[in-house]
C-alpha positions as CSV (number, residue, x, y, z in Angstrom):
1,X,-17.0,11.4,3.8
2,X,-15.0,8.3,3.0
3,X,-13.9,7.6,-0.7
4,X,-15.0,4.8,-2.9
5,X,-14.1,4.0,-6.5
6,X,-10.4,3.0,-5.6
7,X,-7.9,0.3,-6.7
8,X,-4.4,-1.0,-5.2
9,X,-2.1,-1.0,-8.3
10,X,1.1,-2.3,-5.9
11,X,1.9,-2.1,-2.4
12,X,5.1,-2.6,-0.6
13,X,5.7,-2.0,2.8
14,X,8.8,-0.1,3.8
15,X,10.7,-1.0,7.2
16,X,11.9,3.0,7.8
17,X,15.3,2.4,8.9
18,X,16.2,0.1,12.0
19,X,13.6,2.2,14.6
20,X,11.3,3.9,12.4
21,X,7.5,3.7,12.3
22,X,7.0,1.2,9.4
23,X,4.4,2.1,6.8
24,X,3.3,0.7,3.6
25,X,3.4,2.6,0.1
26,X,0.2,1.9,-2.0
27,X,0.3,2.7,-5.2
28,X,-3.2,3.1,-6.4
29,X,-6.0,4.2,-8.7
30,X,-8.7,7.0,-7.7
31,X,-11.4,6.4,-10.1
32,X,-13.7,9.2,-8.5
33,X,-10.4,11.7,-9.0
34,X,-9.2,9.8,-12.4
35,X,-5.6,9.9,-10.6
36,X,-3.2,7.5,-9.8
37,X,-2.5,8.1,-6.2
38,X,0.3,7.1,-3.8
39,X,-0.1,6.7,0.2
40,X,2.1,6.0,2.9
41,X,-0.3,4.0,5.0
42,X,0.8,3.3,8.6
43,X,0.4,0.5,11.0
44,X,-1.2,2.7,13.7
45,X,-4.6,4.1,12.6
46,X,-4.8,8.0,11.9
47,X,-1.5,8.4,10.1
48,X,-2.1,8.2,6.6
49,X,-0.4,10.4,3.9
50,X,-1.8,10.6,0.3
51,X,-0.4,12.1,-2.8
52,X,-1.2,12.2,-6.8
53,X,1.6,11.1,-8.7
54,X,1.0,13.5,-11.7
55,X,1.6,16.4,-9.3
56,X,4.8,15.6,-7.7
57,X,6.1,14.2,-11.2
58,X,5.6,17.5,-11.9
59,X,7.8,18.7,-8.9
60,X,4.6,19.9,-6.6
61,X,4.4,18.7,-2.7
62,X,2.8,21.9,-1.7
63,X,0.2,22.0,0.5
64,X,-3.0,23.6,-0.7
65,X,-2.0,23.8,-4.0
66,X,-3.2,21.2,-5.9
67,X,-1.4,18.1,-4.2
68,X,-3.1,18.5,-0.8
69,X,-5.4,15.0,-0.5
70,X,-6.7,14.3,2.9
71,X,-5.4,10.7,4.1
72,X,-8.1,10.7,6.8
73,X,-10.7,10.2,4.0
74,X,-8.7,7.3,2.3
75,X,-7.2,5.3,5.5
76,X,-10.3,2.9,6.0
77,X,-11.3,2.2,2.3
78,X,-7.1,1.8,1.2
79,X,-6.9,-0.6,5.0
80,X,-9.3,-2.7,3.9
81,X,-8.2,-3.1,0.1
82,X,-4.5,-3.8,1.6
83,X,-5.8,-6.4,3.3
84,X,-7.4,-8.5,0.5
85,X,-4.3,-7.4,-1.4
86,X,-2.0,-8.7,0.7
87,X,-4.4,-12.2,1.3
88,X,-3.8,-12.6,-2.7
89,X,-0.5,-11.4,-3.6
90,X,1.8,-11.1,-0.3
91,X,2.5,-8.7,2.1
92,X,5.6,-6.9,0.0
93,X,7.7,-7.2,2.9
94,X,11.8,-8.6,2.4
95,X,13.9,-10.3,5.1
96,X,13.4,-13.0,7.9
97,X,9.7,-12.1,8.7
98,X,8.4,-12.0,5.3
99,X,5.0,-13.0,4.9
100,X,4.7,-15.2,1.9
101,X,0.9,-16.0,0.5
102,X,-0.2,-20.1,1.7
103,X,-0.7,-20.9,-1.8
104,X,3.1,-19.7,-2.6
105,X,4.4,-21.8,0.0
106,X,2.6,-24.8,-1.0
107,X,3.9,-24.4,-4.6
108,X,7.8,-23.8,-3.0
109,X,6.9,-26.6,-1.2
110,X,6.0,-29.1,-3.9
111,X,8.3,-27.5,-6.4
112,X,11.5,-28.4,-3.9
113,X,9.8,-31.7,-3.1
114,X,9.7,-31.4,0.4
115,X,5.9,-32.4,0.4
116,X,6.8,-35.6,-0.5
């Protein structure tokens, strides 16, 4: 069963050194739980690891006790909330390759007066 009822507070996506499978960290609210959540969402489907903030500010990353949330039923829904948030307010990504919203670049654009 997938989950509904979610919203993307912030999300950032992380390189993971100079080889590492990049991922992006979504921050976001589970209504049906009443938890803010955090998820290290992967570029290949499947991998998708989900954790409440409450518990592991409270030092708990055990498994099976009360910080075990399974990513499988988040991955589609928090996918396809990335990518309206990232159509709206940029990918989060730094450096050369940065993806940078159309409506941003028109405004660096016109505020540098190269559109001119």
């Amino acid at each position: 069963m997938k989950k509904q009822g979610i919203e993307i507070i912030e999300a950032s996506y992380h390189r993971n050194g100079i080889c590492g499978a990049g991922f992006t960290a979504i921050l976001f609210k589970d209504h049906e739980e009443k938890k803010t959540m955090i998820a290290s969402l992967f570029e290949e489907p499947g991998y998708c690891a989900v954790y409440a903030v409450d518990e592991l500010t409270a030092g708990n990353i055990t498994f099976a006790h009360g910080n075990s949330w399974r990513g499988d039923r988040y991955e589609t829904l928090l996918r396809q909330l990335l990518e309206t948030y990232q159509r709206e307010k940029g990918t989060g990504q730094m450096g050369p390759f940065s993806f940078v919203p159309p409506d941003t670049v028109e405004a660096i654009i016109t505020k540098n007066g190269a559109g001119k």
